[in-house]
N, C-alpha and C positions, 0 to 999 in steps of 0.2 A: 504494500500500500504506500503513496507517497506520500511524501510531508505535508502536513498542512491537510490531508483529505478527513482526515477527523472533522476539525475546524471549519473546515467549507461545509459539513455535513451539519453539525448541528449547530452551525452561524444561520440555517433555516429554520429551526426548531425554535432560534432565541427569538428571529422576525414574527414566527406564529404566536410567540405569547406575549407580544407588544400589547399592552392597556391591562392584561388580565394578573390577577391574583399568581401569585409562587411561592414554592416551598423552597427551603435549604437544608437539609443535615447532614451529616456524615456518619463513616460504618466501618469500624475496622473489621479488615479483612486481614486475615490469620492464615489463609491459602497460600500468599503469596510470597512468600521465604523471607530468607534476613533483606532486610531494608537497610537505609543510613539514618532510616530513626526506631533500628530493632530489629525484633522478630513480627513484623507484621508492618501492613499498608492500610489506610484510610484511604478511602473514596467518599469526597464530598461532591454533592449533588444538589442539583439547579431540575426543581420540576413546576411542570404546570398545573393547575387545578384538577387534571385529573389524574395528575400523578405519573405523565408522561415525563421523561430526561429530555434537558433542555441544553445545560453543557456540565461536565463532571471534570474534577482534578484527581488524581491521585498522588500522593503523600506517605513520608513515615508514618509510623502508626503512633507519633507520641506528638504530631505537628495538631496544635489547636483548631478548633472546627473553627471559633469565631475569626482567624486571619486569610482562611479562607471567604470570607462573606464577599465582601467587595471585588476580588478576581472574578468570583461566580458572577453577580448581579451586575459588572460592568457591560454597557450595549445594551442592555435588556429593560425595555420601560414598562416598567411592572405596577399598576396601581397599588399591590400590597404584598408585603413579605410575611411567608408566616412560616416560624424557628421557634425552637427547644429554646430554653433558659443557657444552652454554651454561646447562643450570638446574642445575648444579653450584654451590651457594652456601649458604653457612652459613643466611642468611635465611629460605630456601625446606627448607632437609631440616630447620631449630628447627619450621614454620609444618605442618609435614608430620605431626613425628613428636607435636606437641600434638595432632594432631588424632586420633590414633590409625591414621596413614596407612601403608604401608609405601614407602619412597624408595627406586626401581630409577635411580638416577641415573649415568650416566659421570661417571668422575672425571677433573677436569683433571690431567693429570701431574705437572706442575713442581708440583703444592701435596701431592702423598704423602709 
């Protein structure tokens, strides 16, 4: 496969969920042998409302979900995001709400 045909491939999928609702989280995967962050990989994930992939990174398995947020959702004009309590961070709901985004985020507890 050539370079970049990923990226041409679901640079359509990001077009298709222009205006509508997306999800982000991520999963370690434990299949995929020693990494450079371990014994395991994370795959974070860009979906649509109905839970269709939109664009995915994969990662050491110790690399935080929330640094991934913004790679994910750059291009993609998403009315609203909705994530777990790991992309609960000032950084990501400032980088959200410039964008005219709505942030469906869990909040970590101990910071209420």
């Amino acid at each position: 496969m050539r370079q970049g045909a990923w990226e041409k491939l679901f640079g359509h999928f990001c077009e298709d969920a222009n205006g509508q609702d997306v999800a982000i989280d991520g999963s370690v995967v434990r299949a995929l042998g020693r990494s450079k962050g371990g014994f395991s990989g994370k795959i974070h994930a860009l979906c649509d409302a109905l839970g269709m992939p939109i664009k995915f990174i994969l990662t050491g398995g110790q690399k935080a979900e929330c640094q991934q947020a913004i790679p994910l959702l750059e291009n993609v004009k998403a009315s609203a995001v909705l994530a777990d309590k790991a992309y609960d961070t000032d950084e990501l709901r400032t980088w959200l709400t410039g964008r005219g985004i709505k942030a469906v985020i869990s909040l970590i507890l101990d910071q209420l």
